[in-house]
N, C-alpha and C positions, 0 to 999 in steps of 0.2 A: 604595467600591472604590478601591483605591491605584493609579493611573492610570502612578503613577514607576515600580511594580516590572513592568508591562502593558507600561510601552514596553522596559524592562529587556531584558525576555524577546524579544519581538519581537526587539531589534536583537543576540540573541545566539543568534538563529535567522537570521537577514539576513548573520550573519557566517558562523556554520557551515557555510549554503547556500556562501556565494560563498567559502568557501577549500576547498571539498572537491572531492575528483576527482571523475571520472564514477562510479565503482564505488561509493564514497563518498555520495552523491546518493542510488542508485537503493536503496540501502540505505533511507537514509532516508525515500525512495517507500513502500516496503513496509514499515518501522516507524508511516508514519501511517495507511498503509492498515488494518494490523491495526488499531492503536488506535480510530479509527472505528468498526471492527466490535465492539472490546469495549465503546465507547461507546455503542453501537446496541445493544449485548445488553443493558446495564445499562438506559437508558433505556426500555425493554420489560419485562424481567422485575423491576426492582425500584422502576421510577416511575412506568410505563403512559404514558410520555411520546412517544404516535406521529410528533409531529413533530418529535423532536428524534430520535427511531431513526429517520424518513425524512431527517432532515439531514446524518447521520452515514453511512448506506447511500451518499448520492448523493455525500456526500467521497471514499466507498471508489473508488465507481464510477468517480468523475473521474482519482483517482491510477492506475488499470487503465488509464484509455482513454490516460493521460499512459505510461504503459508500451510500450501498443499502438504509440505514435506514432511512440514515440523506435527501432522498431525498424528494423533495417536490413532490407530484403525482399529484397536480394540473397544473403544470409545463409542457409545453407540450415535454420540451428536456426529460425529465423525464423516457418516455417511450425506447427514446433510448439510454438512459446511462445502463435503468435495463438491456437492454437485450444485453448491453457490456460489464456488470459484471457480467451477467449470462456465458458469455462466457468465461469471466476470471475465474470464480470459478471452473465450468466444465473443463477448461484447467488446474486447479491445481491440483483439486481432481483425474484427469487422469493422470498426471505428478508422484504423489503421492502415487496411488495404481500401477501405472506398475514399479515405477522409470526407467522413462522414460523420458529424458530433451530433446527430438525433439520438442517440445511447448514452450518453453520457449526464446527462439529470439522471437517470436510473442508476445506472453505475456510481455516480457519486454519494446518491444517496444511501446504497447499499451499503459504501466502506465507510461512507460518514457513521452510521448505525453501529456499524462492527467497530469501530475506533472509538465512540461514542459509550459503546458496551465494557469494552477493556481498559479503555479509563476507568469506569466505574468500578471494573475489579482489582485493579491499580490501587486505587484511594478507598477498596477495603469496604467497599459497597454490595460484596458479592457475598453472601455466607456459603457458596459453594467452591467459591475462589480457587483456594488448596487442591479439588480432586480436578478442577480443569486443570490449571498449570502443573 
């Protein structure tokens, strides 16, 4: 294992984190979220590898509940993002104990959307941008 291109990468994920905005960040919440799930689908259907699709489900999970947190509750979107994360946790944690990936186009599509949206308030597409983040 090349340990030099492992810290590489690390400190150019350390950099990325800590020079990006908020919008920027939450983006990349929901590109590891998905990725987790695709690495939870592959671990399942093509290596029958249960603890590494439960180690990847519980990333997803974690990056949702780091969503949940970061929310403002005075916010009145607030109330319907919880209970579209509630939805997405519920859909992983059921994905997770049956291994079972009939949930997972929906789920995908749901954080592709959300990832999809925050890019777009990223690159300054949002004229409301400011009072979300």
């Amino acid at each position: 294992m090349d340990y030099r291109k492992n810290t590489l990468k690390n400190e150019y994920l350390k950099q990325s984190v800590m020079t990006s905005d908020p919008a920027g960040l939450i983006v990349m919440l929901f590109d590891a979220c998905i990725k987790n799930l695709r690495l939870a689908e592959i671990c399942l259907q093509e290596c029958g590898d249960l603890p590494g699709a439960n180690t990847h489900f519980l990333k997803s999970q974690k990056i949702i509940m780091e969503l949940v947190n970061c929310l403002d509750t005075r916010v009145e979107l607030s109330e319907s993002l919880i209970r579209i994360y509630d939805y997405l946790l519920f859909a992983m944690r059921d994905m997770n104990a049956r291994k079972d990936l009939s949930q997972l186009p929906g789920v995908l599509e749901i954080l592709t959307a959300f990832r999809d949206t925050w890019e777009q308030v990223k690159a300054g597409g949002c004229p409301l941008a400011a009072e979300v983040i």
